[in-house]
PDB file with one MODEL, atoms N, CA, C and O in Angstrom:
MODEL        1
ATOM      1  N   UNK A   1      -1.400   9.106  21.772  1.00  0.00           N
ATOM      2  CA  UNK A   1      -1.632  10.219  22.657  1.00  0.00           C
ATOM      3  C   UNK A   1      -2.946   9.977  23.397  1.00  0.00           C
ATOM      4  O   UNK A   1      -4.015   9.809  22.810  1.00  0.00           O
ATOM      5  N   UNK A   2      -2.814   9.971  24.586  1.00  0.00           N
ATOM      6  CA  UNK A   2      -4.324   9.773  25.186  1.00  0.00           C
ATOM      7  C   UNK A   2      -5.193  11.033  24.933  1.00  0.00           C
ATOM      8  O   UNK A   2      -5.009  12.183  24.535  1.00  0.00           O
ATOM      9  N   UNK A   3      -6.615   9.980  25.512  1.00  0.00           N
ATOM     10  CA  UNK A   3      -7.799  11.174  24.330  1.00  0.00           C
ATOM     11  C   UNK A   3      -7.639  12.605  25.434  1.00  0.00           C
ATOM     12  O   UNK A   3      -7.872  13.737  25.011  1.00  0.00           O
ATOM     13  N   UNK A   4      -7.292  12.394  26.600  1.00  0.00           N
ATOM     14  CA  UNK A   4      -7.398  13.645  27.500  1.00  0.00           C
ATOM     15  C   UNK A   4      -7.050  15.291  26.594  1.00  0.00           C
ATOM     16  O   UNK A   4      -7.668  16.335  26.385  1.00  0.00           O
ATOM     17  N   UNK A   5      -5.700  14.720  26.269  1.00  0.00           N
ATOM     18  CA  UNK A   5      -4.101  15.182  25.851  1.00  0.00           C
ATOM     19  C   UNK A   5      -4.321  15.605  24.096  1.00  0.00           C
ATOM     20  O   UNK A   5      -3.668  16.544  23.641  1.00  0.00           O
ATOM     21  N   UNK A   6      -5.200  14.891  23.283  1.00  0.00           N
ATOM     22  CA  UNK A   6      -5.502  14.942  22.358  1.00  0.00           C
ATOM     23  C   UNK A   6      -6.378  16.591  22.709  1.00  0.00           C
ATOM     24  O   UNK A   6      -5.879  17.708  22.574  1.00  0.00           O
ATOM     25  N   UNK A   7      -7.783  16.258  23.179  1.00  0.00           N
ATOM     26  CA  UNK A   7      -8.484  17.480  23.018  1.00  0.00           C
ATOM     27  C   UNK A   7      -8.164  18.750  23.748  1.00  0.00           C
ATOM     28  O   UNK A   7      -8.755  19.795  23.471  1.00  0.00           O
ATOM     29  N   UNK A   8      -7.385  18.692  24.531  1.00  0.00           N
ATOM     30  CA  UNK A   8      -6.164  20.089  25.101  1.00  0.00           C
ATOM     31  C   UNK A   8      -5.540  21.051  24.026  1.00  0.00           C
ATOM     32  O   UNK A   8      -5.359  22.254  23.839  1.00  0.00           O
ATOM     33  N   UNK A   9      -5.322  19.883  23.450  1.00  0.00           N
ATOM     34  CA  UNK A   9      -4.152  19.927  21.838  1.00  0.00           C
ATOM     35  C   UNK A   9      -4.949  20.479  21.078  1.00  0.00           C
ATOM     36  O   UNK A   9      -4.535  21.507  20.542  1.00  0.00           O
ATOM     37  N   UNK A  10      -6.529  19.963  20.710  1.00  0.00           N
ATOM     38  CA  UNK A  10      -7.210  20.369  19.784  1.00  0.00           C
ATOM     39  C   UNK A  10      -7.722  21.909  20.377  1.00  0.00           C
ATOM     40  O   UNK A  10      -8.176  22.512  19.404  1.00  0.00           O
ATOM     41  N   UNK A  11      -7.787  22.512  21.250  1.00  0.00           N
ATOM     42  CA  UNK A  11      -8.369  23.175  21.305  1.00  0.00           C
ATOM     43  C   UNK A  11      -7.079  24.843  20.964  1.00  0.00           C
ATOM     44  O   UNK A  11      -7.507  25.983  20.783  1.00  0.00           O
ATOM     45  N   UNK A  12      -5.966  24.556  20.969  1.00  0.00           N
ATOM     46  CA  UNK A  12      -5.221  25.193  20.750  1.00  0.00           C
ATOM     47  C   UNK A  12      -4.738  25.355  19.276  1.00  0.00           C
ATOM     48  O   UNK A  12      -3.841  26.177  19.091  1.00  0.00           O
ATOM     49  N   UNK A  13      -5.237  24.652  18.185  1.00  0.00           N
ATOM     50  CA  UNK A  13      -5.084  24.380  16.986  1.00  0.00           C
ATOM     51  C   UNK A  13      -6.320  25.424  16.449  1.00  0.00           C
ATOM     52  O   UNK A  13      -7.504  25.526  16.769  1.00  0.00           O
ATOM     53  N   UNK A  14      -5.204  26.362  15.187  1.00  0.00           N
ATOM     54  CA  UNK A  14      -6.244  27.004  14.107  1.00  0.00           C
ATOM     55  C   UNK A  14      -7.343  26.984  13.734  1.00  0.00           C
ATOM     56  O   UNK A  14      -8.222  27.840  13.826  1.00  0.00           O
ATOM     57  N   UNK A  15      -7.346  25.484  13.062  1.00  0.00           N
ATOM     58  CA  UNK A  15      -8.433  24.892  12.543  1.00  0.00           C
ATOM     59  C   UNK A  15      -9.199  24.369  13.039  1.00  0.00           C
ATOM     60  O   UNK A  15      -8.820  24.328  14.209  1.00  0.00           O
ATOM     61  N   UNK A  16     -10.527  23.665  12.932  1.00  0.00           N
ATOM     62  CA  UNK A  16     -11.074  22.709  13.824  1.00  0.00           C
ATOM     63  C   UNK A  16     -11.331  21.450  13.971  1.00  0.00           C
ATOM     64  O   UNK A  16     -11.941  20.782  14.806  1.00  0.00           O
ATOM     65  N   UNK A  17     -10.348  21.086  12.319  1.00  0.00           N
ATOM     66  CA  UNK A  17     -10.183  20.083  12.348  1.00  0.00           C
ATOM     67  C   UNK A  17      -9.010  19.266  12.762  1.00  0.00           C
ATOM     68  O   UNK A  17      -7.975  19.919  12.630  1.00  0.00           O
ATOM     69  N   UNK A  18      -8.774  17.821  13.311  1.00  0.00           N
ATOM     70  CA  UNK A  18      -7.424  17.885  14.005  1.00  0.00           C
ATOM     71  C   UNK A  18      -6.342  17.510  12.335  1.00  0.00           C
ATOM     72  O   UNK A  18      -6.921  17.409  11.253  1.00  0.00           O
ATOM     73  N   UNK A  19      -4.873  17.365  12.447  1.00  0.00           N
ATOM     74  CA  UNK A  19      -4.286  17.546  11.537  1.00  0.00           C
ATOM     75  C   UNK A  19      -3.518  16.217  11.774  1.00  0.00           C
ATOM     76  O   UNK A  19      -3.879  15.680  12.821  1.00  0.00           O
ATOM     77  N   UNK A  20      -2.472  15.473  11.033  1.00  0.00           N
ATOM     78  CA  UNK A  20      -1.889  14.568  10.670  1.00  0.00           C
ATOM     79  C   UNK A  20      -0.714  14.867  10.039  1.00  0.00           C
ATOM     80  O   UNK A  20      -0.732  15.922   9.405  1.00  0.00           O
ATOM     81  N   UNK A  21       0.563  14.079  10.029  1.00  0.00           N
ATOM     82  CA  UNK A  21       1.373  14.385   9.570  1.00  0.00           C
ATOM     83  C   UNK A  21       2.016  13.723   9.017  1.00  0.00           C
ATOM     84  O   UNK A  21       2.633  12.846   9.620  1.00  0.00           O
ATOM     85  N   UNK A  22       2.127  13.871   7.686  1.00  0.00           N
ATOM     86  CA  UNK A  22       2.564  12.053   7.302  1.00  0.00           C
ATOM     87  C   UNK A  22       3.984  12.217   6.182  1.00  0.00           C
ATOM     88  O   UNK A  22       3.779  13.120   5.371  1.00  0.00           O
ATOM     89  N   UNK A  23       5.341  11.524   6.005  1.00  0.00           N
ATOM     90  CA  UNK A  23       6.312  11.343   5.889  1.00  0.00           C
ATOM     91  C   UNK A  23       6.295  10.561   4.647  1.00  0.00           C
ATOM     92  O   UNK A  23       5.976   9.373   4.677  1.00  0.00           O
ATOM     93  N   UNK A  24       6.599  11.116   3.627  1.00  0.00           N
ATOM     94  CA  UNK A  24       6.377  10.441   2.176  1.00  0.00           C
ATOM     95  C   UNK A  24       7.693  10.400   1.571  1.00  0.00           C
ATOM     96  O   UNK A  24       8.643  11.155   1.775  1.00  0.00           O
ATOM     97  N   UNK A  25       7.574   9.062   0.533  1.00  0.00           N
ATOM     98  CA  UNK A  25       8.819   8.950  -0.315  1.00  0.00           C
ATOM     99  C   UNK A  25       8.861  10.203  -1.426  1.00  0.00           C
ATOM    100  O   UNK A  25       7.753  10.722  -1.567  1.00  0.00           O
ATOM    101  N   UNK A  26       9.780  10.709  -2.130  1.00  0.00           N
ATOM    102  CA  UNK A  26       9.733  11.434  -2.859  1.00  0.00           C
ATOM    103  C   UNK A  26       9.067  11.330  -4.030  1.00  0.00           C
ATOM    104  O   UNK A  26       8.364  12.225  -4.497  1.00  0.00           O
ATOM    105  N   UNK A  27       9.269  10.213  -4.550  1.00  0.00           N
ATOM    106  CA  UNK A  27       8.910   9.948  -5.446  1.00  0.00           C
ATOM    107  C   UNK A  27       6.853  10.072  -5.300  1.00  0.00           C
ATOM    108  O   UNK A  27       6.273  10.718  -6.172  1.00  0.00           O
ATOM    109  N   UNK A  28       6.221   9.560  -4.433  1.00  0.00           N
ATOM    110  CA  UNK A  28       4.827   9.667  -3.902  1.00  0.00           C
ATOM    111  C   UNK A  28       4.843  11.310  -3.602  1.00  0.00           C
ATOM    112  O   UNK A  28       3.920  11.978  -4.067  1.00  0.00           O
ATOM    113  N   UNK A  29       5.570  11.760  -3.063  1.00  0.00           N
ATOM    114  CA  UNK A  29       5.282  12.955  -2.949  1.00  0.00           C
ATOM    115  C   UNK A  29       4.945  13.946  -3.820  1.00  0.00           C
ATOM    116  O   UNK A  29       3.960  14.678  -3.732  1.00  0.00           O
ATOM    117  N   UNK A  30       6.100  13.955  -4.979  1.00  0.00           N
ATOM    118  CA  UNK A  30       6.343  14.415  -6.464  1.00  0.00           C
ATOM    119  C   UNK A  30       4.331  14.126  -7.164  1.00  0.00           C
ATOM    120  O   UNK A  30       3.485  14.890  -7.630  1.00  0.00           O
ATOM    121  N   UNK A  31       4.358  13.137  -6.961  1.00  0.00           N
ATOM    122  CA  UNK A  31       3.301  12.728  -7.544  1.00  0.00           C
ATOM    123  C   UNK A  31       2.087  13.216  -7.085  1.00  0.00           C
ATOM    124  O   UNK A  31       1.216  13.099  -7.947  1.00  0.00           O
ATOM    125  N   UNK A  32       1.653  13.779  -5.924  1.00  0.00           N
ATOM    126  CA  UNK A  32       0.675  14.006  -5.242  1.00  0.00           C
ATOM    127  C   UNK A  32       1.237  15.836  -5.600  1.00  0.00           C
ATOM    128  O   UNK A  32       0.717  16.808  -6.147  1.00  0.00           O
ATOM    129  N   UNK A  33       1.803  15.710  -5.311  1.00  0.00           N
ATOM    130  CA  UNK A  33       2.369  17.329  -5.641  1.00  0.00           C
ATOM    131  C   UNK A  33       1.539  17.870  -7.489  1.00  0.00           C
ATOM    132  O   UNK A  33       0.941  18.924  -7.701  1.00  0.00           O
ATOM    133  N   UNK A  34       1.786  16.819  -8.444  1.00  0.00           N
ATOM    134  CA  UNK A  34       1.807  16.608  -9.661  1.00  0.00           C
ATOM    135  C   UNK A  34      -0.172  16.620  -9.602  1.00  0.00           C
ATOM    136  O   UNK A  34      -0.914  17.259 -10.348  1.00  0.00           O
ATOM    137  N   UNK A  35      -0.466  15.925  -8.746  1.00  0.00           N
ATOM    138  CA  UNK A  35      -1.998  15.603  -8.964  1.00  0.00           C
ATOM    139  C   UNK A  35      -2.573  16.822  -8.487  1.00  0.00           C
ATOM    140  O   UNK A  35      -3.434  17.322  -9.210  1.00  0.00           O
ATOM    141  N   UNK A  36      -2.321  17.318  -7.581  1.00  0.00           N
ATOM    142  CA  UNK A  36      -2.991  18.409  -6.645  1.00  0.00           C
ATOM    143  C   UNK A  36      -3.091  19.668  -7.321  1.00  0.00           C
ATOM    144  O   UNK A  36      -3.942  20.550  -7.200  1.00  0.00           O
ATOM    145  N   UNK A  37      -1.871  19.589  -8.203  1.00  0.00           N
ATOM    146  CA  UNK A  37      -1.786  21.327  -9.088  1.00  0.00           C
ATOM    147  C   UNK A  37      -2.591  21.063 -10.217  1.00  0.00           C
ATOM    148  O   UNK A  37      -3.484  21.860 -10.504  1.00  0.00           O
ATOM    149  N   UNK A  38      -2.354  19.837 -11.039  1.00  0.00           N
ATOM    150  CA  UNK A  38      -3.326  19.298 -12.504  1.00  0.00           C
ATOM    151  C   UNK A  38      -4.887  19.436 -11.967  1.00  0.00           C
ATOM    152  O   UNK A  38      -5.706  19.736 -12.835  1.00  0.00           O
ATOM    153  N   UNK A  39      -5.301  19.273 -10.821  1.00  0.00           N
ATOM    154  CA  UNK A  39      -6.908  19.139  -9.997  1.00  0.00           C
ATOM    155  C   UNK A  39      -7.440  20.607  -9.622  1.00  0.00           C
ATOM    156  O   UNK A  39      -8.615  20.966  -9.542  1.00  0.00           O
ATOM    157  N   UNK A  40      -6.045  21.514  -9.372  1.00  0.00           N
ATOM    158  CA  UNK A  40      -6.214  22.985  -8.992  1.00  0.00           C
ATOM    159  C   UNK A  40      -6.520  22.766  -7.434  1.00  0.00           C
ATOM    160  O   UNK A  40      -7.293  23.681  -7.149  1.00  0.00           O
ATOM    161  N   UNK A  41      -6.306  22.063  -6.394  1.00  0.00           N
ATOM    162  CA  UNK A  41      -6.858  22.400  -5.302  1.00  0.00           C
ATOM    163  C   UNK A  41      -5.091  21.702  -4.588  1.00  0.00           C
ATOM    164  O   UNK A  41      -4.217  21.155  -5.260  1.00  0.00           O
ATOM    165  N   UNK A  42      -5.066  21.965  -3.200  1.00  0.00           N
ATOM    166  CA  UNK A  42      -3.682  21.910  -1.856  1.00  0.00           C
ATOM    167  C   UNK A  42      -4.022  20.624  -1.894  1.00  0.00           C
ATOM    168  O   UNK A  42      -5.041  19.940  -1.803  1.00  0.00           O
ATOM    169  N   UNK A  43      -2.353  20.431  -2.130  1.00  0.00           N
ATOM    170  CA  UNK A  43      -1.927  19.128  -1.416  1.00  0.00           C
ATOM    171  C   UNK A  43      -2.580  18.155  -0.093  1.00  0.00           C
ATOM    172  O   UNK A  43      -2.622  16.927  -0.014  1.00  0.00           O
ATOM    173  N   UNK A  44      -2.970  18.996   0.705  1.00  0.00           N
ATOM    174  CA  UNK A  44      -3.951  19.083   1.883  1.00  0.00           C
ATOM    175  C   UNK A  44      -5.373  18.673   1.479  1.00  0.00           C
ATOM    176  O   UNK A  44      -5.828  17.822   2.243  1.00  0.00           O
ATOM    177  N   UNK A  45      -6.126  19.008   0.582  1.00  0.00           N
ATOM    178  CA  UNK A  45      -7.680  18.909   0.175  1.00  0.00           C
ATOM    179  C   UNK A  45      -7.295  17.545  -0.849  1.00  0.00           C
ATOM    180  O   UNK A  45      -8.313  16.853  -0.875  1.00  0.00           O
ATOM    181  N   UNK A  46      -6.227  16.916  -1.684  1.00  0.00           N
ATOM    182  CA  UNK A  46      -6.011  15.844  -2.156  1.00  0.00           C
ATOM    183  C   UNK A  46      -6.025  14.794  -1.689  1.00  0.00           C
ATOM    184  O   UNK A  46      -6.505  13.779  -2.196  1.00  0.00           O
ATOM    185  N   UNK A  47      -5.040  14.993   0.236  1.00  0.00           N
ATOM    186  CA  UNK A  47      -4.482  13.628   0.656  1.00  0.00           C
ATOM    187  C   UNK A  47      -5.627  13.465   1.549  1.00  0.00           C
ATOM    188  O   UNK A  47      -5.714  12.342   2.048  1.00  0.00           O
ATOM    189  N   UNK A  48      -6.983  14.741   2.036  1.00  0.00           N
ATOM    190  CA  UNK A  48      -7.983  14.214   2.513  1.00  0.00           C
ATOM    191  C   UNK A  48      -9.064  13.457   1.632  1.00  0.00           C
ATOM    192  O   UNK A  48      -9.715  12.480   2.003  1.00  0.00           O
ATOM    193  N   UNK A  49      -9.117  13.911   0.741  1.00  0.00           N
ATOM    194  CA  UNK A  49      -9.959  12.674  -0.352  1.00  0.00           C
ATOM    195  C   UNK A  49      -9.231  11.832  -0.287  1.00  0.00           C
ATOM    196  O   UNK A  49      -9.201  11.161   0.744  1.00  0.00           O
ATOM    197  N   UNK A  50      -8.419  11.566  -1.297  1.00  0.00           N
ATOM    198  CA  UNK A  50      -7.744  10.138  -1.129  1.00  0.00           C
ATOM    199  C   UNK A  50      -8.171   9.434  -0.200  1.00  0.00           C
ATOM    200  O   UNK A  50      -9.106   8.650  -0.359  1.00  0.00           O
ATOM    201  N   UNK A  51      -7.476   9.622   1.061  1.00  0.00           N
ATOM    202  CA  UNK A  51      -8.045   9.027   2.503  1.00  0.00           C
ATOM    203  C   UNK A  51      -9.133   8.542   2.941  1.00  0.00           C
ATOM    204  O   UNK A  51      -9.165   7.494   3.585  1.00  0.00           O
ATOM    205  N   UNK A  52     -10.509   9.466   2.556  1.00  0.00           N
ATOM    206  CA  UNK A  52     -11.410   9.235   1.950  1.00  0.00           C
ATOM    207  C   UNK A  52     -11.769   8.475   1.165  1.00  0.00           C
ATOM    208  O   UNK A  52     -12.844   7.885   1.280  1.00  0.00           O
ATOM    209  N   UNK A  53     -11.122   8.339   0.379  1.00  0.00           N
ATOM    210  CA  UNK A  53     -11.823   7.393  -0.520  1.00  0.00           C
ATOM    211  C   UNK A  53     -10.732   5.918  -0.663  1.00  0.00           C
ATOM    212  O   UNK A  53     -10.685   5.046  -1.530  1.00  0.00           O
ATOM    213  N   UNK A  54      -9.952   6.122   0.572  1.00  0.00           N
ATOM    214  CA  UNK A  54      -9.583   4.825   0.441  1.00  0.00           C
ATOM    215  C   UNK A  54      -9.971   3.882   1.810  1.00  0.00           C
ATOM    216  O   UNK A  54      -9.794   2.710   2.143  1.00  0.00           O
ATOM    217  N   UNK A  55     -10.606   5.096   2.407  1.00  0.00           N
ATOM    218  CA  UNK A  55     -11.248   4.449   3.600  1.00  0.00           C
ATOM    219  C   UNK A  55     -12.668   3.845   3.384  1.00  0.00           C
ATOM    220  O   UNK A  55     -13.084   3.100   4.272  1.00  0.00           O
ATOM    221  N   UNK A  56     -13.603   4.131   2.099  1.00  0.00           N
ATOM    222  CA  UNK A  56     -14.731   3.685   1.411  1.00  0.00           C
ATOM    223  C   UNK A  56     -13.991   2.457   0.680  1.00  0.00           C
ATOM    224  O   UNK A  56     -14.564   1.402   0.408  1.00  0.00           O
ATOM    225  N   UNK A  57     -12.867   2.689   0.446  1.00  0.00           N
ATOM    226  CA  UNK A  57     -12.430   0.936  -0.682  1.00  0.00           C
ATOM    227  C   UNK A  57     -12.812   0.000   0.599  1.00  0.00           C
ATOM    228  O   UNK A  57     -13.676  -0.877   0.570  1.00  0.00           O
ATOM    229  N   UNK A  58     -11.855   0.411   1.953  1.00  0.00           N
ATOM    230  CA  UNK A  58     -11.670  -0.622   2.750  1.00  0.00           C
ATOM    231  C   UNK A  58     -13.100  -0.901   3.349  1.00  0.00           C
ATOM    232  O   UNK A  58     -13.074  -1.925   4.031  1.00  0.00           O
ATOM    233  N   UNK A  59     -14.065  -0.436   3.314  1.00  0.00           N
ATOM    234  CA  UNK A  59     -15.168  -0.750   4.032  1.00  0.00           C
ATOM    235  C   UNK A  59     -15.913  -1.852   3.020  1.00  0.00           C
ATOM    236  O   UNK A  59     -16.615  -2.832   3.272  1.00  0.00           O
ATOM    237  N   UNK A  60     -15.511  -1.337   1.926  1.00  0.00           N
ATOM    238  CA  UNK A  60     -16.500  -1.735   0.779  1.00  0.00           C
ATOM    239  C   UNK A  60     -15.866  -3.241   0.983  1.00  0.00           C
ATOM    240  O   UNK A  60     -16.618  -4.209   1.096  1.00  0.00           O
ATOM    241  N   UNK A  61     -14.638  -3.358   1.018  1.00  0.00           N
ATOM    242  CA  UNK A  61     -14.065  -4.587   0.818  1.00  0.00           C
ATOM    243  C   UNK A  61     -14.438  -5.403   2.320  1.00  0.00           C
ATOM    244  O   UNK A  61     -14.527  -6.631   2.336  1.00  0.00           O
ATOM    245  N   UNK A  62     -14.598  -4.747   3.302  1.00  0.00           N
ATOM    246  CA  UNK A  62     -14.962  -6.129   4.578  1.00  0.00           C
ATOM    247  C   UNK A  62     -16.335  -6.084   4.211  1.00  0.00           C
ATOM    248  O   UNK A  62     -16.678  -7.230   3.922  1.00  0.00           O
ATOM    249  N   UNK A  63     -17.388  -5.184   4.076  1.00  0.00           N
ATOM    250  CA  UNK A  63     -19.031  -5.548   3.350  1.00  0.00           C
ATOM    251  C   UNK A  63     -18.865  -6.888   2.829  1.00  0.00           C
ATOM    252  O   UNK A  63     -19.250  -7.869   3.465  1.00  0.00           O
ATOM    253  N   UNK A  64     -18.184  -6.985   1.450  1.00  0.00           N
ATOM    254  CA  UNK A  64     -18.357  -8.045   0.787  1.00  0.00           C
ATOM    255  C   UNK A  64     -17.919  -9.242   1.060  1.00  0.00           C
ATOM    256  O   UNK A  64     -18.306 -10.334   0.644  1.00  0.00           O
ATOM    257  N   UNK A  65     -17.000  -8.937   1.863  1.00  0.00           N
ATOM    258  CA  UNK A  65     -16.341 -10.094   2.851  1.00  0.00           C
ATOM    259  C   UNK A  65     -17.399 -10.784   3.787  1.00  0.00           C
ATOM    260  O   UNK A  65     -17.353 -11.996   3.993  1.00  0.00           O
ATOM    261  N   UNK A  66     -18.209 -10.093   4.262  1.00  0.00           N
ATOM    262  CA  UNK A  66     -19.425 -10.081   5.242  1.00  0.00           C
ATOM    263  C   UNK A  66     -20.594 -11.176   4.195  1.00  0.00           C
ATOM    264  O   UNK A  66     -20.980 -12.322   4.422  1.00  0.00           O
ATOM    265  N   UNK A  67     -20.868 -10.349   3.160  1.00  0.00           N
ATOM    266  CA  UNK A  67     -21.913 -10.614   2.512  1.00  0.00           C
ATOM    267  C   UNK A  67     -21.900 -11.345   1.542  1.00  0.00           C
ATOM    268  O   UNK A  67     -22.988 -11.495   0.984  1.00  0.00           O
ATOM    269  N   UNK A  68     -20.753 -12.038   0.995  1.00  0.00           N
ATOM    270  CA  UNK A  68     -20.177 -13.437   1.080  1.00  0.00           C
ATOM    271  C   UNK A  68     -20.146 -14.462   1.746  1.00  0.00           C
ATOM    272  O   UNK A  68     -20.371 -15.555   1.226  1.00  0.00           O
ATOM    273  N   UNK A  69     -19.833 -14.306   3.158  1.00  0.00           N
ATOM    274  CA  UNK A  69     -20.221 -15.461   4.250  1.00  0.00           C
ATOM    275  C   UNK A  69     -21.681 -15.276   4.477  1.00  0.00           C
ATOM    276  O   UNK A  69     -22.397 -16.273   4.373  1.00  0.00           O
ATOM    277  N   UNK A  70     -22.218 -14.114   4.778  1.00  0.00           N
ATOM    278  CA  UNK A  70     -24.127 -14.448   4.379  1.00  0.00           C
ATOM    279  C   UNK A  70     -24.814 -15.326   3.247  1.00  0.00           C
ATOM    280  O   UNK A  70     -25.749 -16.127   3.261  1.00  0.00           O
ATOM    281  N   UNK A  71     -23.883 -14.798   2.170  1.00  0.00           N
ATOM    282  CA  UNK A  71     -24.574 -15.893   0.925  1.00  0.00           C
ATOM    283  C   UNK A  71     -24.552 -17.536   1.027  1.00  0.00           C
ATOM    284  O   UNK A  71     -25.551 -18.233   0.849  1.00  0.00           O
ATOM    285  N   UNK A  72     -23.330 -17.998   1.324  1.00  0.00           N
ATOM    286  CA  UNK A  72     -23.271 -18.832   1.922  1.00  0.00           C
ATOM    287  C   UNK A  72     -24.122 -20.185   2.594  1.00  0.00           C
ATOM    288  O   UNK A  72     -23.991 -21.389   2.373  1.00  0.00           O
ATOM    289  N   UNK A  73     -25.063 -19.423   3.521  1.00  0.00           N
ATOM    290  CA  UNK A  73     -26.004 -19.953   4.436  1.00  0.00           C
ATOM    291  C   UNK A  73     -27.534 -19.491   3.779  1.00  0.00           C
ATOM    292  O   UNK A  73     -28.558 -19.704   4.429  1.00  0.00           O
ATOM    293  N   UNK A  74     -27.572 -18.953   2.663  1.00  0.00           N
ATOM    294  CA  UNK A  74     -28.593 -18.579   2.453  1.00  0.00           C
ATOM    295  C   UNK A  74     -29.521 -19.294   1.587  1.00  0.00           C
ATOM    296  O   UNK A  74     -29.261 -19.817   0.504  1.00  0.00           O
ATOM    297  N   UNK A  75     -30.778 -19.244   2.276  1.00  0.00           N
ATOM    298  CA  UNK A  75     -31.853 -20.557   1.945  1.00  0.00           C
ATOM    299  C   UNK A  75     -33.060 -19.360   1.623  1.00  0.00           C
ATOM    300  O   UNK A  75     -33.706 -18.621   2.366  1.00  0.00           O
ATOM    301  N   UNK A  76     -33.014 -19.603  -0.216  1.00  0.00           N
ATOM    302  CA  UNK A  76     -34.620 -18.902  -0.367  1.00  0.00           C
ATOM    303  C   UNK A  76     -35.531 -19.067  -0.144  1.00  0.00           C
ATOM    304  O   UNK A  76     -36.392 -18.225  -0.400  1.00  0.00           O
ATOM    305  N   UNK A  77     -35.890 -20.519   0.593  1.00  0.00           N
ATOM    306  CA  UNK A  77     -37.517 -20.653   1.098  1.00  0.00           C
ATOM    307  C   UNK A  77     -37.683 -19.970   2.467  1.00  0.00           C
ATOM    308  O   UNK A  77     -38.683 -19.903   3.182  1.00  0.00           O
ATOM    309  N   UNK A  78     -36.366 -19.450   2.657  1.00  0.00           N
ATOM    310  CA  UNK A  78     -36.466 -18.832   4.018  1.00  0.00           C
ATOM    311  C   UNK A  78     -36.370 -17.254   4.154  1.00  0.00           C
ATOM    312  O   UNK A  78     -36.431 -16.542   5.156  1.00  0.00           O
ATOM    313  N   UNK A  79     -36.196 -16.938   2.796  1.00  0.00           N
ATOM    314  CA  UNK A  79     -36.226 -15.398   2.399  1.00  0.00           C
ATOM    315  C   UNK A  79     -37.421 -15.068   2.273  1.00  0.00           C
ATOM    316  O   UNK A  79     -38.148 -15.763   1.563  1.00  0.00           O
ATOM    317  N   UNK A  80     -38.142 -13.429   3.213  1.00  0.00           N
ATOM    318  CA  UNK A  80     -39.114 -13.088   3.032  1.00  0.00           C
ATOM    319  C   UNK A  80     -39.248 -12.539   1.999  1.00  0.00           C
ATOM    320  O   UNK A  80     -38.264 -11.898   1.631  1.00  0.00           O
ATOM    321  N   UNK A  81     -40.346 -12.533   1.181  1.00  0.00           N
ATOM    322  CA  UNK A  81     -40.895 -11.913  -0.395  1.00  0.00           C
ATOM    323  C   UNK A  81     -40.762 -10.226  -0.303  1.00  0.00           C
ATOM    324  O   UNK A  81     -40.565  -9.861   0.856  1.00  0.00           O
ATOM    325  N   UNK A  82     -40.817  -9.340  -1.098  1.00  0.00           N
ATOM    326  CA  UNK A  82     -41.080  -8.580  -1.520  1.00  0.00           C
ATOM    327  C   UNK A  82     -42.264  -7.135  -0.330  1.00  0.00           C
ATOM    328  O   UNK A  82     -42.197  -6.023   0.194  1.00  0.00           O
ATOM    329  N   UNK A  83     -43.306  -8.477  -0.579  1.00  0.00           N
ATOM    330  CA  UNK A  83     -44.529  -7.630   0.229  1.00  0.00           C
ATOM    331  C   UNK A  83     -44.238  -8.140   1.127  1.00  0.00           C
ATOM    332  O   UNK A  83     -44.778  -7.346   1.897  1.00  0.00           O
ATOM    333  N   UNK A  84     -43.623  -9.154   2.027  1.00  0.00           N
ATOM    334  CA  UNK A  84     -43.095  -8.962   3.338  1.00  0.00           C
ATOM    335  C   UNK A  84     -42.103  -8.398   4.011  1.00  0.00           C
ATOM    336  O   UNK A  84     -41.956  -8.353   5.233  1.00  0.00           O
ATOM    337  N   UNK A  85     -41.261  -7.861   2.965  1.00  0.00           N
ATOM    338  CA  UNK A  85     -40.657  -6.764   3.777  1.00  0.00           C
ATOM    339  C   UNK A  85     -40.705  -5.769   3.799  1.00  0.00           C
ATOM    340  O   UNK A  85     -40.229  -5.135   4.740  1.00  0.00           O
ATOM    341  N   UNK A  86     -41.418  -5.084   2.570  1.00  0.00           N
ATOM    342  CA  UNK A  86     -41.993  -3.882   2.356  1.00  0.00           C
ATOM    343  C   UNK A  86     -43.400  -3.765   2.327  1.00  0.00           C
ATOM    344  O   UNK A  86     -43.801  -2.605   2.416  1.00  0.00           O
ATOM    345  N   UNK A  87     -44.633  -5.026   2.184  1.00  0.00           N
ATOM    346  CA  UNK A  87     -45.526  -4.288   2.443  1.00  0.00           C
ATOM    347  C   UNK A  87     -46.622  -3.806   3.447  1.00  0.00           C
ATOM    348  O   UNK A  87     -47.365  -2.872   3.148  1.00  0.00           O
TER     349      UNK A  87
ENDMDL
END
């Protein structure tokens, strides 16, 4: 949806946050259904954590991807000390 068309949309929506709509197997569904009531909070406040926190896995995972190929090339006589970068 272009972004024009998007915030038209948003501004006609309840909430203020925009919403998503997503098409689950039953079986995933059942289950999120199962987690959300055992946690006490909506199906809705579950699949935004989750999301959340699977959008922190994926970051976490290109970081180390990153900071892996840094290690790599890395030469300690060329690393500043302690009191040079903090003092």
């Amino acid at each position: 949806m272009p972004k024009d068309n998007l915030s038209q949309k948003g501004a006609d929506m309840p909430a203020k946050n925009p919403r998503v709509n997503v098409v689950l197997e039953q079986p995933v569904y059942n289950t999120l259904h199962d987690l959300a009531e055992t946690q006490g909070v909506s199906m809705s406040m579950l699949m935004r954590d989750l999301v959340k926190e699977a959008l922190e896995l994926h970051e976490d995972r290109a970081l180390t991807v990153f900071a892996t190929e840094r290690e790599k090339d890395f030469q300690s006589f060329e690393a500043l000390s302690h009191d040079e970068t903090w003092g």
